[in-house]
Backbone as CSV, one residue per row, in Angstrom:
resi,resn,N_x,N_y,N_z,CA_x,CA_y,CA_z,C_x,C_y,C_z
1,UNK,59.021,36.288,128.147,60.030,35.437,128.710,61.251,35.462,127.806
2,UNK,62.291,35.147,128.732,63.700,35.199,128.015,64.545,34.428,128.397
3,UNK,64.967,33.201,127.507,65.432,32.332,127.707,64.687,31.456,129.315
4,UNK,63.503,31.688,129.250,62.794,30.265,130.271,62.698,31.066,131.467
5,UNK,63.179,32.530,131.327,62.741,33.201,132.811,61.766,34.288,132.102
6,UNK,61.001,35.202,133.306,60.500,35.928,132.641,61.281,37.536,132.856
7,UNK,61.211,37.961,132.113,61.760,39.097,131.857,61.916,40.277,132.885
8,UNK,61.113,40.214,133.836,61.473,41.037,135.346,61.729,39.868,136.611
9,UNK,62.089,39.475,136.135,62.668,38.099,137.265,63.293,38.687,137.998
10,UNK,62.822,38.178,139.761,63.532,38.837,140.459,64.050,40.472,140.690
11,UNK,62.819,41.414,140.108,63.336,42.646,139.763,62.469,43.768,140.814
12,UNK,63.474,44.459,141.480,62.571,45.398,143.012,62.118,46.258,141.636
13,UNK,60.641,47.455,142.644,60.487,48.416,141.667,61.293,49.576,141.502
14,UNK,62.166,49.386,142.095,63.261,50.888,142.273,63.575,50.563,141.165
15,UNK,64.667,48.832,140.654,65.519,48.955,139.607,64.434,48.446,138.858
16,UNK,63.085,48.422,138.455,62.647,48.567,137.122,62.483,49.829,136.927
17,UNK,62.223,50.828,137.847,61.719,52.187,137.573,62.989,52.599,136.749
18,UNK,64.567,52.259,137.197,65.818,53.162,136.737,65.879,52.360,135.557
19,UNK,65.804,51.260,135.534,65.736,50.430,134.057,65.159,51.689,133.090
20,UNK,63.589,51.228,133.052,62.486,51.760,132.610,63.164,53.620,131.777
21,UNK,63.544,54.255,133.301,63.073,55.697,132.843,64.335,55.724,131.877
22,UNK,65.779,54.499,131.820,66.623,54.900,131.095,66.349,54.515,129.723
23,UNK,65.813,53.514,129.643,65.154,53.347,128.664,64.304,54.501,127.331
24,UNK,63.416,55.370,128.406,62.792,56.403,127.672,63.969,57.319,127.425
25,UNK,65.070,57.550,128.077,65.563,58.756,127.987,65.945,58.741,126.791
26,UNK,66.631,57.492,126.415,67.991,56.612,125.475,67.015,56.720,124.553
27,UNK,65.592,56.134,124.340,64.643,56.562,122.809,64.639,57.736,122.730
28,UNK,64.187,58.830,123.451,63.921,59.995,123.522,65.363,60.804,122.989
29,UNK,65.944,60.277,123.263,67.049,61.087,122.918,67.580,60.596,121.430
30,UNK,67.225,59.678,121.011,67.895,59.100,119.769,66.872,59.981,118.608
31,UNK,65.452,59.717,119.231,64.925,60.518,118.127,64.902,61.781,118.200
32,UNK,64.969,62.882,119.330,65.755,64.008,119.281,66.672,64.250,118.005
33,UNK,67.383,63.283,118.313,69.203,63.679,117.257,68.971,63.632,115.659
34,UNK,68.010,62.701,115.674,67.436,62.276,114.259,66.705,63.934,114.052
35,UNK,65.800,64.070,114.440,65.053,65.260,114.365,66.037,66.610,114.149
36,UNK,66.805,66.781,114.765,67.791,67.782,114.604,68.795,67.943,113.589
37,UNK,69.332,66.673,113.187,69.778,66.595,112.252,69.679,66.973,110.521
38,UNK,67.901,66.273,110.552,67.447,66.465,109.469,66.780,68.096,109.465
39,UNK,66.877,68.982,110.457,66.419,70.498,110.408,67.677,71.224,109.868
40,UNK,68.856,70.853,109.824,70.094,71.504,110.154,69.756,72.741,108.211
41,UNK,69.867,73.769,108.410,69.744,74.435,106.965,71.266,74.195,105.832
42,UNK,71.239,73.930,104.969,72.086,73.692,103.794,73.206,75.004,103.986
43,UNK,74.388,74.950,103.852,75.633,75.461,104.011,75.615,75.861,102.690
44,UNK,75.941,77.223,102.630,76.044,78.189,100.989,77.205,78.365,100.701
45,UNK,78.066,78.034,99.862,79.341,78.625,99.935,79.222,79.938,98.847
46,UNK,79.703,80.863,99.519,80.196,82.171,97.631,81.172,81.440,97.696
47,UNK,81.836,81.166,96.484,83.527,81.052,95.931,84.190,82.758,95.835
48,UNK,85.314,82.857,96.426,85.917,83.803,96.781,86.211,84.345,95.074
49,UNK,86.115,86.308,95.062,86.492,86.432,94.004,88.048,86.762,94.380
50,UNK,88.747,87.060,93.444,90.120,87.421,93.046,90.601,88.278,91.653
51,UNK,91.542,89.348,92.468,92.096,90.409,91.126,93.115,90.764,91.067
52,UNK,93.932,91.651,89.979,94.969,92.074,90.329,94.958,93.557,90.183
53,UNK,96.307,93.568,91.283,96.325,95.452,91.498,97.391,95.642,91.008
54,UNK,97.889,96.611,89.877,98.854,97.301,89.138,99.088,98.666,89.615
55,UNK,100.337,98.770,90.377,100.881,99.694,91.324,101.694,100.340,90.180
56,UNK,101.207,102.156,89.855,102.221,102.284,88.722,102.819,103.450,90.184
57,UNK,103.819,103.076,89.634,104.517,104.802,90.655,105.446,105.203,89.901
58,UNK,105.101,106.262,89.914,105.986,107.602,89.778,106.795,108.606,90.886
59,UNK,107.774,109.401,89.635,108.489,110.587,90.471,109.499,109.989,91.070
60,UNK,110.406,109.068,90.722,111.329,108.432,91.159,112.426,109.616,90.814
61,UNK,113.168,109.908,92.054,113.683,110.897,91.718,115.624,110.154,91.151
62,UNK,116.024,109.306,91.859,116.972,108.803,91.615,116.802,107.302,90.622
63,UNK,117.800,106.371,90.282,118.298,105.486,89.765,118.562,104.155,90.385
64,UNK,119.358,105.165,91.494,119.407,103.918,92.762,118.941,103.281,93.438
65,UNK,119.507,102.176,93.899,118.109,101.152,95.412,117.205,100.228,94.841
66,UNK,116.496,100.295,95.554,115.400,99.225,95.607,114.209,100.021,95.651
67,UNK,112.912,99.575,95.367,111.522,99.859,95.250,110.953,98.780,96.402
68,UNK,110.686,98.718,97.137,109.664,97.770,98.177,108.392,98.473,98.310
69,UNK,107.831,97.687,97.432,105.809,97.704,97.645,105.270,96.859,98.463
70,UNK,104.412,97.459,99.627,103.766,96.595,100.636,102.253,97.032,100.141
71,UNK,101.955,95.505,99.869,99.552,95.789,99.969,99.618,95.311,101.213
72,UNK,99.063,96.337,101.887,98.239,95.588,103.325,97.067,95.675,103.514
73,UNK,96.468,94.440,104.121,94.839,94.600,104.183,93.958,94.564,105.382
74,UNK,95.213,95.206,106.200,94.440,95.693,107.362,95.180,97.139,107.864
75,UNK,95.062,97.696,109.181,96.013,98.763,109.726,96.906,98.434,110.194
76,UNK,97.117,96.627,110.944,98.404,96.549,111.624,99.094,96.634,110.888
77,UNK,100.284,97.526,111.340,101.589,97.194,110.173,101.882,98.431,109.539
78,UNK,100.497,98.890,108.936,100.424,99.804,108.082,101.242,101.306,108.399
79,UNK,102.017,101.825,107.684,102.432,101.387,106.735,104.125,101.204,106.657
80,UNK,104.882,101.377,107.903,105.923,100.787,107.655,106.438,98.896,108.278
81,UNK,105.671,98.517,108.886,106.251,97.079,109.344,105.831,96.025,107.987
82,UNK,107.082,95.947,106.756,106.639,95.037,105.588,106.235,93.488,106.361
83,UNK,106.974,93.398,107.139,106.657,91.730,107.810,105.133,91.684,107.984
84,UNK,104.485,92.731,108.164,103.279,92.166,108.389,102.384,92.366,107.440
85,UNK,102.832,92.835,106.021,101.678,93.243,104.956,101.401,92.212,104.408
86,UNK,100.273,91.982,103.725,99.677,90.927,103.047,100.342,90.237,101.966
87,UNK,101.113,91.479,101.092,101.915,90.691,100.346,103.063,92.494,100.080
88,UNK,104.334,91.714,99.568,105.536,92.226,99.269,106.019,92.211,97.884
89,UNK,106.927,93.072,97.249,107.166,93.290,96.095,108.684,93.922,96.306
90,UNK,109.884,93.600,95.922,111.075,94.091,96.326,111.537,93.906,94.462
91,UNK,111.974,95.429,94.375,112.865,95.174,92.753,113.731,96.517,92.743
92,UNK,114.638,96.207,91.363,115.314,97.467,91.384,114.460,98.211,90.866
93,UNK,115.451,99.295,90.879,115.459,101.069,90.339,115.905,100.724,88.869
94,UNK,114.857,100.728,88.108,115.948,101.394,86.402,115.211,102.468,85.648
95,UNK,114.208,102.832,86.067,113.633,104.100,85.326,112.768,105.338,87.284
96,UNK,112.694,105.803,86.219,111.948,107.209,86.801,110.139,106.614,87.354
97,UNK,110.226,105.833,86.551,108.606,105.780,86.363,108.489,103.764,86.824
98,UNK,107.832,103.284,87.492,108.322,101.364,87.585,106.675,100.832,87.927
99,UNK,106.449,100.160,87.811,105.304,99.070,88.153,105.632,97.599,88.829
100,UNK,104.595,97.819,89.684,104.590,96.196,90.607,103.213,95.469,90.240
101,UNK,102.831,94.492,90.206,101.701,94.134,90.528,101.390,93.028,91.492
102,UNK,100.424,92.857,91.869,100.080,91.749,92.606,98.717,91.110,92.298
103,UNK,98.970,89.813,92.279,98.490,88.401,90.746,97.505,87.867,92.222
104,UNK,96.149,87.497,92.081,95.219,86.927,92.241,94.888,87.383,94.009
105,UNK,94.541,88.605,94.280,94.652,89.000,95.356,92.574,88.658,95.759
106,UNK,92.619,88.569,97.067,91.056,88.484,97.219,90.704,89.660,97.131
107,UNK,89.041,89.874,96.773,88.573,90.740,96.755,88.572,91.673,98.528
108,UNK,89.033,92.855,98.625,88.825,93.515,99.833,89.268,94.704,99.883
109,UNK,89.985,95.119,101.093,89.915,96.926,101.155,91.327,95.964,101.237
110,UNK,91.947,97.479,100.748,93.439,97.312,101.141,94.095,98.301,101.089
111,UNK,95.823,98.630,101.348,96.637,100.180,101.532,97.470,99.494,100.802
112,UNK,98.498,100.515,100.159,100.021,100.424,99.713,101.433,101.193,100.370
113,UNK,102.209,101.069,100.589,102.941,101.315,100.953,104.318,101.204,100.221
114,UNK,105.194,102.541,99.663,106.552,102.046,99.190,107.145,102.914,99.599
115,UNK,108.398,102.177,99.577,110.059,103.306,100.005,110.869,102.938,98.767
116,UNK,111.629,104.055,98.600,112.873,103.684,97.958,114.069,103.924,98.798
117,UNK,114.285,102.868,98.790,115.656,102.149,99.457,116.741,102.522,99.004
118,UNK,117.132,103.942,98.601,118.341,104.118,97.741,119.825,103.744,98.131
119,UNK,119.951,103.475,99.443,121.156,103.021,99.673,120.968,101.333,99.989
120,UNK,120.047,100.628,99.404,119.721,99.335,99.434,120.023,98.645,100.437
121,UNK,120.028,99.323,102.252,119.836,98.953,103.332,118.951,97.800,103.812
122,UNK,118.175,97.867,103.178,116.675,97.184,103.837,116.096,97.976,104.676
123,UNK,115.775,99.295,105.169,115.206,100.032,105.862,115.032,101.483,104.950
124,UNK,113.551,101.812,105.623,113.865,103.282,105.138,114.631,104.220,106.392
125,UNK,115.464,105.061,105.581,116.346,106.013,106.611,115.537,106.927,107.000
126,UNK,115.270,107.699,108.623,114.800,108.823,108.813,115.684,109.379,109.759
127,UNK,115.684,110.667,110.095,116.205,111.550,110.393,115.855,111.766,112.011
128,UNK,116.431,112.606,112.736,116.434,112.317,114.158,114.805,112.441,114.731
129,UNK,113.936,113.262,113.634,112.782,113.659,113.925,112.439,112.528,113.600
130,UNK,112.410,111.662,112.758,111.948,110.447,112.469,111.254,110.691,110.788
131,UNK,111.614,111.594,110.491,111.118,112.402,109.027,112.247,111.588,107.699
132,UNK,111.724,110.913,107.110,112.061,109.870,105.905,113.778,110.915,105.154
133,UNK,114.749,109.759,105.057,115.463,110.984,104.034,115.291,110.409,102.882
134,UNK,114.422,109.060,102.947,114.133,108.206,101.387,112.870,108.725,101.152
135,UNK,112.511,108.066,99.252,111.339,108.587,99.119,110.124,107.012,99.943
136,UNK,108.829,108.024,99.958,107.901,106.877,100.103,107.038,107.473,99.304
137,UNK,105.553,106.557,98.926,104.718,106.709,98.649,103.566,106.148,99.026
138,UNK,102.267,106.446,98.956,100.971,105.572,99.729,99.996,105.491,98.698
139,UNK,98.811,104.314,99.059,97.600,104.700,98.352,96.694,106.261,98.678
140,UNK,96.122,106.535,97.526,95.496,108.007,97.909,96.203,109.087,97.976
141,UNK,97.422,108.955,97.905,98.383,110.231,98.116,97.880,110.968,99.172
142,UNK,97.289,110.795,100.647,96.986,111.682,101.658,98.281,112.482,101.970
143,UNK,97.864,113.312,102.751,98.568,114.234,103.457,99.250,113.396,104.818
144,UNK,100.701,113.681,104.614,101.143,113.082,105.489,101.219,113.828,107.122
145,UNK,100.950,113.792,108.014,101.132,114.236,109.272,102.346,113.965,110.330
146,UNK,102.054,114.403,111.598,102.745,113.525,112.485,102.550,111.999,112.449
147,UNK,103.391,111.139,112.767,103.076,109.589,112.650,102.586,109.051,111.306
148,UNK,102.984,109.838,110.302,102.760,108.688,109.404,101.390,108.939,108.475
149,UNK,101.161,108.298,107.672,99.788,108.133,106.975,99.028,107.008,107.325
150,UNK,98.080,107.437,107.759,96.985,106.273,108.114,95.825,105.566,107.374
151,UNK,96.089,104.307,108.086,95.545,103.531,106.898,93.798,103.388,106.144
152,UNK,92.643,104.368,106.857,91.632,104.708,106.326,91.957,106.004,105.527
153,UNK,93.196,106.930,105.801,93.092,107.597,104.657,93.674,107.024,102.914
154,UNK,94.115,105.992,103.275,95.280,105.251,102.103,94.133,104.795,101.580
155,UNK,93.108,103.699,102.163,92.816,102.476,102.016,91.549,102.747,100.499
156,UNK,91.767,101.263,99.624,91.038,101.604,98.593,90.105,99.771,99.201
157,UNK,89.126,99.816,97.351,88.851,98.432,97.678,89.005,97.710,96.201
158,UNK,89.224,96.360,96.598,89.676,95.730,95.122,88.122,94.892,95.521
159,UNK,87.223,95.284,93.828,86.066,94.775,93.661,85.969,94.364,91.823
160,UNK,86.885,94.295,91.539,87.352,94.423,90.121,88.299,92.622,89.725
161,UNK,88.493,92.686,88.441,89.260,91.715,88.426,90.947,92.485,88.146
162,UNK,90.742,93.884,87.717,92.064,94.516,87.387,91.495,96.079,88.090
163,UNK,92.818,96.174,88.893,92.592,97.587,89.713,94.136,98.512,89.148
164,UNK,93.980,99.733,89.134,94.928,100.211,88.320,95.508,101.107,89.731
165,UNK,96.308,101.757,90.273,96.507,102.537,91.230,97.742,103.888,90.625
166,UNK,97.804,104.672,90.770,99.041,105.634,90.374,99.630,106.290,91.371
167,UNK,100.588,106.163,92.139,101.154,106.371,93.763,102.415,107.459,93.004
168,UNK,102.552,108.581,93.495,103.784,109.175,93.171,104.528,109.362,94.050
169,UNK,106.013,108.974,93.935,106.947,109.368,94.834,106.977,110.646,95.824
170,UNK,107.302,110.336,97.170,107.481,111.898,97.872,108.803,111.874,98.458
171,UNK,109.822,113.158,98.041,110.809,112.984,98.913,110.953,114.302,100.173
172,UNK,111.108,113.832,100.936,111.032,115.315,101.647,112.377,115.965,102.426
């Protein structure tokens, strides 16, 4: 009894049955959630490693311009759209021989990409064939083809905390 009535007072068996079965569902389901909860397996984190890559290049044939080093760490992009490389490096020309690096990069595969910018345009210049009149250079020094150097032939992997690379200028 509840409060002086009894507890199915006045109650058809239809609405005790819908009472009733909501009843089981609403336990049934609470201890479900409990149960599931406490199965759930523990979340692992690795902490990401990080390194740096020291881009030496050579064979600078001129004085002039700019040096723009692109790391990219995928193919889009690769290897002339800088907007989309992972990271950028823009400096002058004062020797034959120059270094870039790039400071706390994640561990992964990645390409390089540089031009020298000798008329400090912001573009590299090519020719009606579409053939560079600036220098570039890549990771791997592949063989360049039609379209360019592609980025599984470039691509290295940074698994190191210091990666050293030596890219030499090409002018063609």
């Amino acid at each position: 009894m509840l409060l002086g009535k009894p507890l199915f007072y006045n109650v058809t068996p239809v609405t005790f049955m819908k009472k009733f079965f909501t009843l089981v569902i609403t336990l049934l389901f609470a201890a479900t959630c409990s149960l599931l909860a406490e199965e759930a397996p523990p979340v692992s984190v690795t902490p990401q490693q990080f390194g740096n890559i020291t881009v030496n290049i050579t064979d600078i044939n001129k004085l002039d311009g700019l040096l723009g080093v692109s790391l990219y760490n995928s193919k889009k992009g690769f290897p002339g759209k800088h907007e989309l490389a992972f990271a950028n490096e823009l400096k002058k020309i004062t020797s034959t021989e120059d270094k870039v690096v790039f400071k706390n990069i994640p561990y992964g595969t990645y390409a390089v990409s540089i031009i020298h910018d000798a008329n400090s345009n912001g573009k590299l210049d090519t020719n009606f064939f579409g053939i560079p009149k600036e220098g570039v250079g890549v990771s791997n020094n592949p063989k360049i083809g039609m379209g360019g150097p592609k980025f599984k032939d470039s691509e290295f992997t940074l698994e190191t905390k210091q990666l050293e690379l030596m890219i030499p200028m090409r002018y063609f």
